[in-house]
Residue frames relative to the residue before (quaternion, step in Angstrom):
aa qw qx qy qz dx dy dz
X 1.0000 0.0000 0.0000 0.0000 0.00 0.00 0.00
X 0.1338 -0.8177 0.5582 0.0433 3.84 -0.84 0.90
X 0.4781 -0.6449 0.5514 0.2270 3.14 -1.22 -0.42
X 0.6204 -0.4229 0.3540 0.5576 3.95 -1.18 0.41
X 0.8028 0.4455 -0.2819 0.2785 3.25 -0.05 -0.81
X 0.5191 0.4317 -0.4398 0.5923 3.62 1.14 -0.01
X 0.5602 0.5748 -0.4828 0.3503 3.87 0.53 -1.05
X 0.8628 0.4054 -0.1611 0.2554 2.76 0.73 -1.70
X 0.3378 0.6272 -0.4610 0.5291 3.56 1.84 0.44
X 0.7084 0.5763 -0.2291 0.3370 3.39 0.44 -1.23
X 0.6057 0.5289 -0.1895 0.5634 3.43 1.44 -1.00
X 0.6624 0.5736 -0.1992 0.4388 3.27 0.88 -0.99
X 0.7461 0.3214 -0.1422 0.5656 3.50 1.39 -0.88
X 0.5146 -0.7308 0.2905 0.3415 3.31 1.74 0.61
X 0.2708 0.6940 -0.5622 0.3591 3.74 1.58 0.47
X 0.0010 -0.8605 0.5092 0.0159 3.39 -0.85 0.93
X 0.0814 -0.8752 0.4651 0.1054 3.62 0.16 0.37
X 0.7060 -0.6104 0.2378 0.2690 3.19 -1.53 0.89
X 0.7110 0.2374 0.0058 0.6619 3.37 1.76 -1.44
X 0.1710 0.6840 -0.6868 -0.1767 3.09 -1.30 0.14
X 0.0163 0.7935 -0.5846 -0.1683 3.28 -1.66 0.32
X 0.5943 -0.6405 0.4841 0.0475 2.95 -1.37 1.40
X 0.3471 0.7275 -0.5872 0.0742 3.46 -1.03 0.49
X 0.0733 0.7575 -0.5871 0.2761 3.50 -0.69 0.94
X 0.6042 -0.5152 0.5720 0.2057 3.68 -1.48 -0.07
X 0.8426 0.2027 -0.0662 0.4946 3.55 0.21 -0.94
X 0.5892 -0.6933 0.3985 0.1155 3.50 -0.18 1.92
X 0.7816 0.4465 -0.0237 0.4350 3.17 0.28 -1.89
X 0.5604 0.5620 -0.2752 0.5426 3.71 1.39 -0.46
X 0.6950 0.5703 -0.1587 0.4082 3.56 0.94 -2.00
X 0.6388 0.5539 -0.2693 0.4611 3.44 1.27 -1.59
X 0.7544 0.4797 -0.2886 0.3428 3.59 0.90 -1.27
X 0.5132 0.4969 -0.4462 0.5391 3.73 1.59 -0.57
X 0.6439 0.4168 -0.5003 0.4016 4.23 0.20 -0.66
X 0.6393 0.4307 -0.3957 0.4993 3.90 0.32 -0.71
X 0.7627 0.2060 -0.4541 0.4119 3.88 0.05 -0.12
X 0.3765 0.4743 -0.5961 0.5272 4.29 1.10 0.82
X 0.5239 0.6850 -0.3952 0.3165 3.70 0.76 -1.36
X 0.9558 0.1110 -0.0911 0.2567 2.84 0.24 -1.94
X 0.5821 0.6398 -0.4025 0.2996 2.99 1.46 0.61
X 0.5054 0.5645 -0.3660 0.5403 3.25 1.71 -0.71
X 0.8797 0.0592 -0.2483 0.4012 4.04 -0.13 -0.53
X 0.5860 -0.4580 0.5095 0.4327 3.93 -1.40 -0.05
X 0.6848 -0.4442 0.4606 0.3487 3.17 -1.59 0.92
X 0.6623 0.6519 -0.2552 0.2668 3.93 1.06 -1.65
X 0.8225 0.0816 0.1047 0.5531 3.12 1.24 -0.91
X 0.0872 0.8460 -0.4880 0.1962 3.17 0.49 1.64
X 0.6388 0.6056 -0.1750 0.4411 2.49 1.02 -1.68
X 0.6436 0.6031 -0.2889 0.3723 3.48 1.03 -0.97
X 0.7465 0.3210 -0.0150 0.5827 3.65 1.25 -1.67
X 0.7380 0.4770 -0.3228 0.3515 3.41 0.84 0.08
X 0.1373 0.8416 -0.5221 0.0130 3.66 -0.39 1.09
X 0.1179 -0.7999 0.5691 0.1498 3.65 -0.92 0.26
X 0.2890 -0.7336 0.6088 0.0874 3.46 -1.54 0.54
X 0.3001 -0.5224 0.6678 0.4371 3.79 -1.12 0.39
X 0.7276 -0.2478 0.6022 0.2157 3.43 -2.62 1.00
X 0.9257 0.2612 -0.0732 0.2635 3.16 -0.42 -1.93
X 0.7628 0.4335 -0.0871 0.4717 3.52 1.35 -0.43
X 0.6650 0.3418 -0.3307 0.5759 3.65 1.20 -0.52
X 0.4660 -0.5816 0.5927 0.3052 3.66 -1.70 0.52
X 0.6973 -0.6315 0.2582 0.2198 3.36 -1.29 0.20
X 0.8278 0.2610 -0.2528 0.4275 2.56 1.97 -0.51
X 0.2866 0.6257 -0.6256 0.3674 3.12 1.04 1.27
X 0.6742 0.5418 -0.3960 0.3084 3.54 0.88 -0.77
X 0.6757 0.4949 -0.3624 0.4089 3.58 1.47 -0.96
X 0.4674 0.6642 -0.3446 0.4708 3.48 1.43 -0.23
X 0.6311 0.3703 -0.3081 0.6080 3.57 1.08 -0.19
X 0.7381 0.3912 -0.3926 0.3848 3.43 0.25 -0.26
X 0.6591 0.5541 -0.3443 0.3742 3.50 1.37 -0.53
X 0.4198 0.6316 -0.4929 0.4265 3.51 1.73 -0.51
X 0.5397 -0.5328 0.5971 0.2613 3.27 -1.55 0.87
X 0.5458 -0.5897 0.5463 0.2364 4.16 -1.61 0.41
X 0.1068 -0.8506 0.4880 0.1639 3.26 -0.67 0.57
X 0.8194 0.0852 -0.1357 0.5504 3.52 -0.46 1.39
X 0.7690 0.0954 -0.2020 0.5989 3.37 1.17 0.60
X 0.9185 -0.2872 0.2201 0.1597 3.15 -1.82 0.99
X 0.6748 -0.1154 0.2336 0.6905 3.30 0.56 -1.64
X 0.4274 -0.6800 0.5766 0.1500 3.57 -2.37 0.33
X 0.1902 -0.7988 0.5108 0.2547 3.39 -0.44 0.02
X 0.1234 -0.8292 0.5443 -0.0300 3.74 -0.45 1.05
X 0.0724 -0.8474 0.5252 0.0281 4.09 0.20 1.03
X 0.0068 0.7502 -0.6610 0.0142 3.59 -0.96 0.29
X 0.1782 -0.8758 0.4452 -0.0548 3.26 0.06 1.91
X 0.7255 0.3648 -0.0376 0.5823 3.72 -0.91 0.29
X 0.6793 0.5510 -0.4205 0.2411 3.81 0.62 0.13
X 0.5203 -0.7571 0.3902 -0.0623 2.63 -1.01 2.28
X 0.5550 0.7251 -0.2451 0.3257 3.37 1.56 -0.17
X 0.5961 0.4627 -0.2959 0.5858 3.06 2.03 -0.36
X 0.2985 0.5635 -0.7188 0.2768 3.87 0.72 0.17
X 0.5869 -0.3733 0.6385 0.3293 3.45 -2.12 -0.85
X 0.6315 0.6233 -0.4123 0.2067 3.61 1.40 -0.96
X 0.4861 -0.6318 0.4801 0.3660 4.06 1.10 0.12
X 0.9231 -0.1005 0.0843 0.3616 3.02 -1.52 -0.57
X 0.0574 -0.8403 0.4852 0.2351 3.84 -0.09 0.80
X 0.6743 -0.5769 0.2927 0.3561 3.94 -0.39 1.51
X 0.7943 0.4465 -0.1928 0.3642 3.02 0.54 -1.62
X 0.7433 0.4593 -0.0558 0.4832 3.78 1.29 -0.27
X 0.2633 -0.7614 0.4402 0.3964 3.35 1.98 -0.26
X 0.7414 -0.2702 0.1918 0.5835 4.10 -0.95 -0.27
X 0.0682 0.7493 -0.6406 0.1533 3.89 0.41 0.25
X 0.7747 0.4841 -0.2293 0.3360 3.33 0.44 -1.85
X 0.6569 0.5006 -0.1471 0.5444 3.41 1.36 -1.47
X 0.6753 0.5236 -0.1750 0.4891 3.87 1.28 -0.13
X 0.4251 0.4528 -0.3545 0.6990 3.39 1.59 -0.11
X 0.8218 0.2990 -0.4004 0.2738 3.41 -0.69 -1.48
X 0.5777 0.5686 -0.4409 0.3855 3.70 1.08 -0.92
X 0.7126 0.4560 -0.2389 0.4766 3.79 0.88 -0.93
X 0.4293 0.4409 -0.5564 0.5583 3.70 1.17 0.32
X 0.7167 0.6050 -0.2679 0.2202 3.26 -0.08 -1.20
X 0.5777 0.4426 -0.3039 0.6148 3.46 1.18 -1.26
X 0.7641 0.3589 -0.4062 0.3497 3.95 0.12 -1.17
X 0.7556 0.4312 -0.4261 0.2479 3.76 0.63 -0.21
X 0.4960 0.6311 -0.5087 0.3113 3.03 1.65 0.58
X 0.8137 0.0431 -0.1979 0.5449 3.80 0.98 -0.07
X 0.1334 -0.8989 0.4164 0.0289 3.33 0.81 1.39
X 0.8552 -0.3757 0.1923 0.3008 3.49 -1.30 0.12
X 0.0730 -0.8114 0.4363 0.3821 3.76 0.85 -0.24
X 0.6738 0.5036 -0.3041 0.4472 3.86 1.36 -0.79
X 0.6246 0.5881 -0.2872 0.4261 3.79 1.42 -0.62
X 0.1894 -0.7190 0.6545 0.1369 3.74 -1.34 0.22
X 0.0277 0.7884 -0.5843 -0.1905 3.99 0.45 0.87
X 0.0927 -0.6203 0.7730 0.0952 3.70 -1.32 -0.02
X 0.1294 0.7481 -0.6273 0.1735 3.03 -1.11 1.18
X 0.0035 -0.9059 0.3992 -0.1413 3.46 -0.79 1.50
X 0.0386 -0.8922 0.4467 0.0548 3.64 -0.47 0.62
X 0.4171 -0.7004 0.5465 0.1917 3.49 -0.69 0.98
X 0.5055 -0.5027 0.6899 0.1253 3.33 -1.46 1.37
X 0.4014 -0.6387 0.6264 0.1963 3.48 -1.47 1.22
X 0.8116 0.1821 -0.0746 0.5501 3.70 1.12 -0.60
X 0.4205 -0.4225 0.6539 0.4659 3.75 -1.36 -0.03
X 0.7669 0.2559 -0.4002 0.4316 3.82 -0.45 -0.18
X 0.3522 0.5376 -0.6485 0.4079 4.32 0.62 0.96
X 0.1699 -0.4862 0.8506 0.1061 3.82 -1.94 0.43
X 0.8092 -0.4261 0.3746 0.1525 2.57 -2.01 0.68
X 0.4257 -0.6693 0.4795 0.3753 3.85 -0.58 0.56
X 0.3638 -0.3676 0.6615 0.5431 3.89 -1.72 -0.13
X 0.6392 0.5244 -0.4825 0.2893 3.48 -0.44 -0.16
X 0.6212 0.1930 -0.2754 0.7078 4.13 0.72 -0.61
X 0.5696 0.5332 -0.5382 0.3186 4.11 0.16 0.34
X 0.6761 0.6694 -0.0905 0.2942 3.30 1.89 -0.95
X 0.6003 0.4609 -0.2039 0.6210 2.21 2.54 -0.93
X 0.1387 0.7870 -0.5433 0.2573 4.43 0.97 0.27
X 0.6663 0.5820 -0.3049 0.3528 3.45 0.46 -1.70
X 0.8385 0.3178 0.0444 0.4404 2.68 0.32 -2.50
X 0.6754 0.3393 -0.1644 0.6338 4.37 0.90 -0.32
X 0.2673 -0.7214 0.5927 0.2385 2.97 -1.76 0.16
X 0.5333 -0.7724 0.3414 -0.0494 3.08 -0.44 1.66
X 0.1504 0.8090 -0.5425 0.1694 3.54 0.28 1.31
X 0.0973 -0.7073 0.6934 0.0973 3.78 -1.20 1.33
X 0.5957 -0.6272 0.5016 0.0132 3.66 -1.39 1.18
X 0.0385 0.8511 -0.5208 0.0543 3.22 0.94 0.62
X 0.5518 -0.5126 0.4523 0.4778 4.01 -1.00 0.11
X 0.3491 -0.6537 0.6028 0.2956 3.36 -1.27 0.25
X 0.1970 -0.6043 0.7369 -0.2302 3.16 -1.32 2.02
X 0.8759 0.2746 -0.2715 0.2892 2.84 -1.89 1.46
X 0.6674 -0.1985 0.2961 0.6538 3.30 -0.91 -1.56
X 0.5895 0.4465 -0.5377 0.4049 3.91 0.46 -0.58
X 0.6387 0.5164 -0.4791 0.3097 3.52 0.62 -1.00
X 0.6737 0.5009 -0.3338 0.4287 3.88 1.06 -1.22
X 0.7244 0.4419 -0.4015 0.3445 3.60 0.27 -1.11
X 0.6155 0.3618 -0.5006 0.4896 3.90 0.63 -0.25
X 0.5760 0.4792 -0.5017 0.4323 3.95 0.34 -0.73
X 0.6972 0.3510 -0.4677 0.4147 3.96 0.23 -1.02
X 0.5282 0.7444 -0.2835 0.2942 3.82 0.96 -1.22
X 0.5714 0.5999 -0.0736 0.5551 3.30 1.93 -1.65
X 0.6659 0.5745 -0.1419 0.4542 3.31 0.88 -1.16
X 0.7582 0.4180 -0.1023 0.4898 3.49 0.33 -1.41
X 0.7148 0.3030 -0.3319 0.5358 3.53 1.12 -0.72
X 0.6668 0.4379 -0.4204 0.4323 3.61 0.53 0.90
X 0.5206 -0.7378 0.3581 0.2374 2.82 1.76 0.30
X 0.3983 0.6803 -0.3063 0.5337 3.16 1.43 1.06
X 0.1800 -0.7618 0.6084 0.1310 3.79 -0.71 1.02
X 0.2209 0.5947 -0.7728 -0.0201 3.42 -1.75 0.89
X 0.5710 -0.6084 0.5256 0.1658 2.79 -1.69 1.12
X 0.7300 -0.5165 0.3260 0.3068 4.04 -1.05 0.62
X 0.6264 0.4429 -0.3714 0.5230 3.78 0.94 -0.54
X 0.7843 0.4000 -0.2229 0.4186 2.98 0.78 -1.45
X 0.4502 0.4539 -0.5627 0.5240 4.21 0.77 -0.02
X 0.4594 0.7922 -0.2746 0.2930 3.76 0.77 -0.78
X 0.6676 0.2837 0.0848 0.6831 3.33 0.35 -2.15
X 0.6187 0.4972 -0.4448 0.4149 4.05 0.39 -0.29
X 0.5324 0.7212 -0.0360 0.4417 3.48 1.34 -1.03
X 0.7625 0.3020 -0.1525 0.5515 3.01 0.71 -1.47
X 0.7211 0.5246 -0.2768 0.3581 3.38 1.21 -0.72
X 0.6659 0.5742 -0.2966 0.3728 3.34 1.12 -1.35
X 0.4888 -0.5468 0.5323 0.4228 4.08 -1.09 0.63
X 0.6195 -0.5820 0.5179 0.0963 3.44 -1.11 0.62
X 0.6866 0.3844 -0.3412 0.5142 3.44 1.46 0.73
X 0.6801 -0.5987 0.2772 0.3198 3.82 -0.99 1.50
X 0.6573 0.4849 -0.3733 0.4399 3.38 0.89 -1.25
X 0.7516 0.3888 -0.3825 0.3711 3.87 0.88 -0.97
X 0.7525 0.4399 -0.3914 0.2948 3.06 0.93 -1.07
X 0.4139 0.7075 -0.4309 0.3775 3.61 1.41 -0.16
X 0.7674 0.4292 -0.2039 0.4304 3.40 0.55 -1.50
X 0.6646 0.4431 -0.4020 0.4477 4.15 1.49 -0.25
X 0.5762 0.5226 -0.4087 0.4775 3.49 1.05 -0.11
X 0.3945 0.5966 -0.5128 0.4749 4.05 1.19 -0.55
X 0.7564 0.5404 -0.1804 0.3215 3.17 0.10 -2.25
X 0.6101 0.4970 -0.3037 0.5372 3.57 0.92 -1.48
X 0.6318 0.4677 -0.4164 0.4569 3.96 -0.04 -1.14
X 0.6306 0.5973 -0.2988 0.3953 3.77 0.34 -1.91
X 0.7813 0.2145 -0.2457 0.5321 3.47 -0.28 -1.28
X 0.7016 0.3906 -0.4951 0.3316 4.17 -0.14 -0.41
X 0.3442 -0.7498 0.5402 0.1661 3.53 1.18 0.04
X 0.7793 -0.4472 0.1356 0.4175 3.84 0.49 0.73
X 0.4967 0.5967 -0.4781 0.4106 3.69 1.53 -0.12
X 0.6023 -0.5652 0.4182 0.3780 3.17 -1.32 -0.31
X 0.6379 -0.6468 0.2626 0.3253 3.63 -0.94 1.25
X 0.0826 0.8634 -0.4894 -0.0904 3.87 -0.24 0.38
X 0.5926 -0.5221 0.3425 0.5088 3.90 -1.03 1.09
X 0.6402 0.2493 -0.5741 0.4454 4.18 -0.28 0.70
X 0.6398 0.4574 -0.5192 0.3343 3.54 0.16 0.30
X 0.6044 0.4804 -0.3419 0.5358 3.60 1.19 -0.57
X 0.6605 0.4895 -0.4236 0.3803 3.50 1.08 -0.58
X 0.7939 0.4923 -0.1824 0.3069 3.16 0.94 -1.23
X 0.5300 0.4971 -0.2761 0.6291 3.31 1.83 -0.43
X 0.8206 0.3529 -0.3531 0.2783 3.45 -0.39 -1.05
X 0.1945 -0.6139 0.6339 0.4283 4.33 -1.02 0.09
X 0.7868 -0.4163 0.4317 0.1462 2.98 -1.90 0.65
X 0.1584 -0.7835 0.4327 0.4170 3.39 -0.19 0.11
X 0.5084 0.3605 -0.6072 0.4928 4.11 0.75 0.37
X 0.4887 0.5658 -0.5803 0.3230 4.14 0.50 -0.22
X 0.7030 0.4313 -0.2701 0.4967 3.79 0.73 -1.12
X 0.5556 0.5649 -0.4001 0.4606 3.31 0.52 -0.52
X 0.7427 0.2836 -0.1309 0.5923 3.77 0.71 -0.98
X 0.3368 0.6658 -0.3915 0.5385 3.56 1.32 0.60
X 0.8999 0.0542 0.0298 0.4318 3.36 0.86 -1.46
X 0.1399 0.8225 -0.2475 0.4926 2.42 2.04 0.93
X 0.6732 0.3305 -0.0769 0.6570 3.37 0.78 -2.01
X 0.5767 0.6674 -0.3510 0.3144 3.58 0.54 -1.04
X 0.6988 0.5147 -0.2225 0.4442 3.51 1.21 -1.23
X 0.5668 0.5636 -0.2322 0.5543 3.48 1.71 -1.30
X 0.5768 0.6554 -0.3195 0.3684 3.46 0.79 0.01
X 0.7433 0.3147 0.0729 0.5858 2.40 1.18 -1.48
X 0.5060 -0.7358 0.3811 0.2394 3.24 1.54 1.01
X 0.5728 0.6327 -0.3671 0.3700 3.75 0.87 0.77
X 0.3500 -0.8090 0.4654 0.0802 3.05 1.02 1.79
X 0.7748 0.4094 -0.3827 0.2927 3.61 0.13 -1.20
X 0.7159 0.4102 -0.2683 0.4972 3.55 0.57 -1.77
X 0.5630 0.5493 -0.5056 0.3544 4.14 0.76 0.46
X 0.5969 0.5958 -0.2003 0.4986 3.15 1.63 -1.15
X 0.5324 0.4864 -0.4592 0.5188 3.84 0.97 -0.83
X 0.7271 0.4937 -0.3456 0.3287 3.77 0.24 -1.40
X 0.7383 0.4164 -0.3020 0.4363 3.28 0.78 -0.90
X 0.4185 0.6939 -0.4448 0.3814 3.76 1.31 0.11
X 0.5384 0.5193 -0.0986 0.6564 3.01 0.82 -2.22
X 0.7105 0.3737 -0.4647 0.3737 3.74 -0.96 0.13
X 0.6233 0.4815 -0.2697 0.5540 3.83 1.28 -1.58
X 0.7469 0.3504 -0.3379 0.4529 3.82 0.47 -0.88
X 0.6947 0.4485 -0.3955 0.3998 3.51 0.71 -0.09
X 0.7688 -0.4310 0.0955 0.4627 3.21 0.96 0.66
X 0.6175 0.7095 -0.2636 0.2140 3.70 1.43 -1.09
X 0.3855 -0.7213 0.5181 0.2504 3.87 -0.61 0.75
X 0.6314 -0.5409 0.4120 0.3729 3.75 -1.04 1.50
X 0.8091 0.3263 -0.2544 0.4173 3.50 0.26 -1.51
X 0.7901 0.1986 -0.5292 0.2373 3.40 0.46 0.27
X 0.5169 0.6581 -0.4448 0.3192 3.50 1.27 0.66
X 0.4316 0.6135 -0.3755 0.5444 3.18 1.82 0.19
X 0.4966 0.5293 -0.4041 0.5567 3.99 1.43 -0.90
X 0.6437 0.5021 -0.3766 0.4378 3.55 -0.11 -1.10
X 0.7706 0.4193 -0.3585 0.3191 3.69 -0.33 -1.59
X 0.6846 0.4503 -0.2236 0.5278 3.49 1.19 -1.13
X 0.5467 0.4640 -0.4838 0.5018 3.77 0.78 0.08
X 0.4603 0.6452 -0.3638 0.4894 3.71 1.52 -0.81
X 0.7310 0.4136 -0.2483 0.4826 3.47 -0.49 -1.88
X 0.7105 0.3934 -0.3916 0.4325 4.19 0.27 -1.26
X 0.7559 0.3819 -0.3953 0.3558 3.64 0.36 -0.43
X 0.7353 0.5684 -0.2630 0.2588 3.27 0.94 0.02
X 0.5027 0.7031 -0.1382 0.4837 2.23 2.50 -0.44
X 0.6068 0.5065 -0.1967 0.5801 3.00 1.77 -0.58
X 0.6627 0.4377 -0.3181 0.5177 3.29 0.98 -0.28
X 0.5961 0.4598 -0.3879 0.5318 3.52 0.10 -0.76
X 0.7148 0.5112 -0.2972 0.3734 3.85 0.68 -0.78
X 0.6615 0.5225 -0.1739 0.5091 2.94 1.22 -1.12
X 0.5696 0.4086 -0.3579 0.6169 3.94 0.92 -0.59
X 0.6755 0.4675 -0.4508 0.3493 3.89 0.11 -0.23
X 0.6510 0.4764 -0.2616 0.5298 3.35 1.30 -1.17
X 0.6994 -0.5403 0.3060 0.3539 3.72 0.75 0.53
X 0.3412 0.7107 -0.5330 0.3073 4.20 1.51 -0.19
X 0.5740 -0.5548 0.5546 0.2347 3.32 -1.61 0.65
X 0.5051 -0.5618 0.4094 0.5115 3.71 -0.48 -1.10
X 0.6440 0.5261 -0.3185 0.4550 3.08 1.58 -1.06
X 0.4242 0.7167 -0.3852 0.3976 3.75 1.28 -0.23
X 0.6597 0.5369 -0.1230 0.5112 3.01 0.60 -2.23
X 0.6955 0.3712 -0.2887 0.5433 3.94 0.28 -1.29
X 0.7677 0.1625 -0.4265 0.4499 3.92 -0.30 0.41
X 0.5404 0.4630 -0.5703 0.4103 3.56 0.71 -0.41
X 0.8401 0.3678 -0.1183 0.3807 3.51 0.06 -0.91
X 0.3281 -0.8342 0.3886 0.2130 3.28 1.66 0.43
X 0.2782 0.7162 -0.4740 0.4301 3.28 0.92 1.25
X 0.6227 -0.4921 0.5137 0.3259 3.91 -1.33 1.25
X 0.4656 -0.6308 0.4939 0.3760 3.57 -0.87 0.45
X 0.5034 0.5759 -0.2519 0.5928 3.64 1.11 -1.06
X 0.8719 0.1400 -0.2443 0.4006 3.65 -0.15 -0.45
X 0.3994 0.6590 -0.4190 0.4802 3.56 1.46 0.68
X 0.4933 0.6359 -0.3041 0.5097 3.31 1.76 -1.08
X 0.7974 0.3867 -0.2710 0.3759 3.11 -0.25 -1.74
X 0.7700 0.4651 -0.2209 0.3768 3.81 0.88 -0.66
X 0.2951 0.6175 -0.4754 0.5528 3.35 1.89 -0.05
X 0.8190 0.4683 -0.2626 0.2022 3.31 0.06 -1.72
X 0.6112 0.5849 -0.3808 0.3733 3.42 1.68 -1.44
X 0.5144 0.7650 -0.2996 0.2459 3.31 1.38 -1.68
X 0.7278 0.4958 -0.1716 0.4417 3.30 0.86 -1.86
X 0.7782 0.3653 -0.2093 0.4661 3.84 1.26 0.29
X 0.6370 0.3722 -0.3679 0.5660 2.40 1.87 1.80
X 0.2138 -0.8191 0.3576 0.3943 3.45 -0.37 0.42
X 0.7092 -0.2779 0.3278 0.5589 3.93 -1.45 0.03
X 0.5982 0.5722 -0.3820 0.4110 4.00 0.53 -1.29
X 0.7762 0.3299 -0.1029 0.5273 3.73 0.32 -1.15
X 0.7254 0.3234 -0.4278 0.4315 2.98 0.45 0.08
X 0.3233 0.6031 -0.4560 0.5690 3.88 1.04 0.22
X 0.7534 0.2406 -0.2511 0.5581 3.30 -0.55 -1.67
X 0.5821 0.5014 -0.5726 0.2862 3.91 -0.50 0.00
X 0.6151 0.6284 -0.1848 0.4390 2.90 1.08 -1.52
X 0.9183 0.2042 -0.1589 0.2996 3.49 0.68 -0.83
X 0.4945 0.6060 -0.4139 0.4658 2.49 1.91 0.20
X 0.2987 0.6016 -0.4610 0.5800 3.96 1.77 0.21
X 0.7198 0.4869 -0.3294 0.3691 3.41 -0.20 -0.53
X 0.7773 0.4645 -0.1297 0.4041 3.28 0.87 -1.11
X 0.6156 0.5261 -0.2584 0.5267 2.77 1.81 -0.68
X 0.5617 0.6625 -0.2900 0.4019 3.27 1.10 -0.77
X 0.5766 0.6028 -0.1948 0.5160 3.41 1.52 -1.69
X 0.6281 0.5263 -0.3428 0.4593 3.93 1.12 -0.98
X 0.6917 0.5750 -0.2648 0.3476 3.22 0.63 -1.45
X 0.7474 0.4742 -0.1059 0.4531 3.66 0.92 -0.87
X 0.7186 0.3199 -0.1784 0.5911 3.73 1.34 -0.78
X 0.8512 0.2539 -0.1419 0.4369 3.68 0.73 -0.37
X 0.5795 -0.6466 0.4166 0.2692 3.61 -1.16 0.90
X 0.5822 0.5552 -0.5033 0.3155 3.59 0.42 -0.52
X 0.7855 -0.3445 0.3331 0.3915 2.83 -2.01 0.01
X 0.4375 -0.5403 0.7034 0.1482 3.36 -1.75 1.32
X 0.7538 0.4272 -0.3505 0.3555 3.49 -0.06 -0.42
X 0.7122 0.4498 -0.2594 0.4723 3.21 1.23 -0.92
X 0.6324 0.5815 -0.2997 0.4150 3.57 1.28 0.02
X 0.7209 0.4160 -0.2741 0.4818 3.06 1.43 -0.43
X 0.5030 0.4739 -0.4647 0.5536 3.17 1.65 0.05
X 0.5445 0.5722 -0.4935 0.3642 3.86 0.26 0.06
X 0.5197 0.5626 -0.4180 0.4886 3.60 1.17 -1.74
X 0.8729 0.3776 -0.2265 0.2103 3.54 -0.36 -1.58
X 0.5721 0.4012 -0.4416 0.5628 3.19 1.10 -0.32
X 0.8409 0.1936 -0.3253 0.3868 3.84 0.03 -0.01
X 0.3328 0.5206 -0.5643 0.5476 3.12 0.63 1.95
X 0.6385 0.4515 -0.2689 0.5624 3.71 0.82 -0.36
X 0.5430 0.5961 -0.4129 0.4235 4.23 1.31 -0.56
């Protein structure tokens, strides 16, 4: 099993292989490694011609090997994807489909033992979580495929596609700041795709400078306490308590994640207030000097609270806040008191 970066030796030394299969977490990451096999294996002229794809969860196998056995037209090799295919979990037989699932993988298997010589299959499957490992099932296939896992981009890989991202939009950032953009941005394509939109959007063609990343991007303990309250909303003491775990082991101090929640509850309070009194969003976003996009999302939490609860939240922050500062007991065990009696 390898990584992009060996693949992308391999490509580089024109080693082509018959199969590959993909597996990884982040969709939007996976899709972009098949388009650079894509485009190297066929001409821009005649894709459309050699290039077919299949849903995982919905095509049999041997319509797909039936595409790979068709012959290319006007070029060398084809390229035949099969996206989303769920047949390589471990989970067996998928109910809705009778052994389908357990009937593909056997029918990968047989074709990669004397695969196409004119075909290029790519096959991939998406992890339900960042904490999934590879199946014995894509381990089975090592021998007979080349095996790529999708790991998050970290580091310089994480920067050179962000600067890469940049430049093809014709957009300038300067090295500290691709830097601090980096450090900030979650470590998945769809988001970081959609903060570099936003970043380009609001600099309007200057070059990108560290108050736009400040002023645009949320934090990542800000989201965290995003879905934090979100959970208290939704009156789910536990998965609020996991977040606030994971915040203390990552490094964050109670009293200021207790600032934050109550910067939380006040802005919603103002919102939810402000949408009653008849404000627009775009209102609400400059009064409150809020991203239009993250005025949205907070319109919406707002609307799954009422003005009543959101007061007493507010003051019951205060009170907690008042604990934290005059008395010795546990900090941890006080803020686990606040939240559970926000959800009463």
């Amino acid at each position: 099993m390898i990584n992009f970066a060996d693949l992308e030796k391999k490509l580089k030394k024109n080693e082509i292989d018959n199969c590959y299969v993909f597996c990884g977490s982040d969709e939007k990451l996976i899709k972009h490694h098949v388009k650079f096999i894509t485009d190297k294996v066929l001409k821009s002229d005649f894709v459309d011609l050699n290039y077919s794809k299949f849903d995982g969860n919905k095509a049999d196998f041997e319509t797909i090997i039936e595409a790979c056995e068709t012959m290319p037209f006007m070029s060398d090799k084809k390229v035949v994807v099969v996206y989303r295919a769920s047949f390589l979990d471990d989970s067996g037989t998928n109910k809705s489909s009778g052994d389908l699932k357990g009937e593909n993988f056997q029918l990968l298997n047989e074709y990669l033992s004397n695969p196409s010589p004119h075909c290029v299959l790519i096959v991939y499957y998406v992890f339900s979580s960042d904490r999934e490992k590879p199946s014995n099932k894509i381990k089975k296939l090592e021998k007979k495929a080349c095996v790529i896992k999708v790991d998050k981009l970290r580091g310089e890989v994480l920067q050179k596609k962000c600067r890469d991202l940049f430049e093809a939009a014709g957009s300038k950032i300067g090295k500290a700041e691709l830097t601090l953009f980096c450090n900030q941005v979650d470590n998945n394509m769809d988001i970081v795709i959609n903060e570099i939109e936003k970043l380009i959007s609001y600099a309007e063609g200057r070059d990108i400078t560290k108050d736009d990343i400040f002023d645009m991007m949320p934090q990542k303990s800000e989201n965290d306490i995003f879905n934090l309250v979100d959970y208290l909303s939704q009156k789910n003491i536990k998965r609020a308590l996991d977040i606030l775990n994971e915040l203390i082991y990552k490094g964050e101090k109670i009293p200021l994640i207790l600032f934050m929640m109550g910067r939380q509850f006040n802005l919603l309070f103002n919102i939810k207030l402000g949408i009653e009194s008849g404000k627009s969003k775009e209102i609400l976003a400059n009064e409150l000097k809020l991203h239009p996009y993250i005025c949205e999302k907070m319109i919406s939490q707002s609307m799954k609270f009422t003005l009543k609860a959101l007061k007493r939240n507010i003051e019951l922050c205060v009170d907690t806040e008042k604990t934290l500062k005059s008395t010795s007991t546990d900090n941890k065990i006080n803020i686990e008191v606040f939240m559970i009696k926000t959800v009463m």
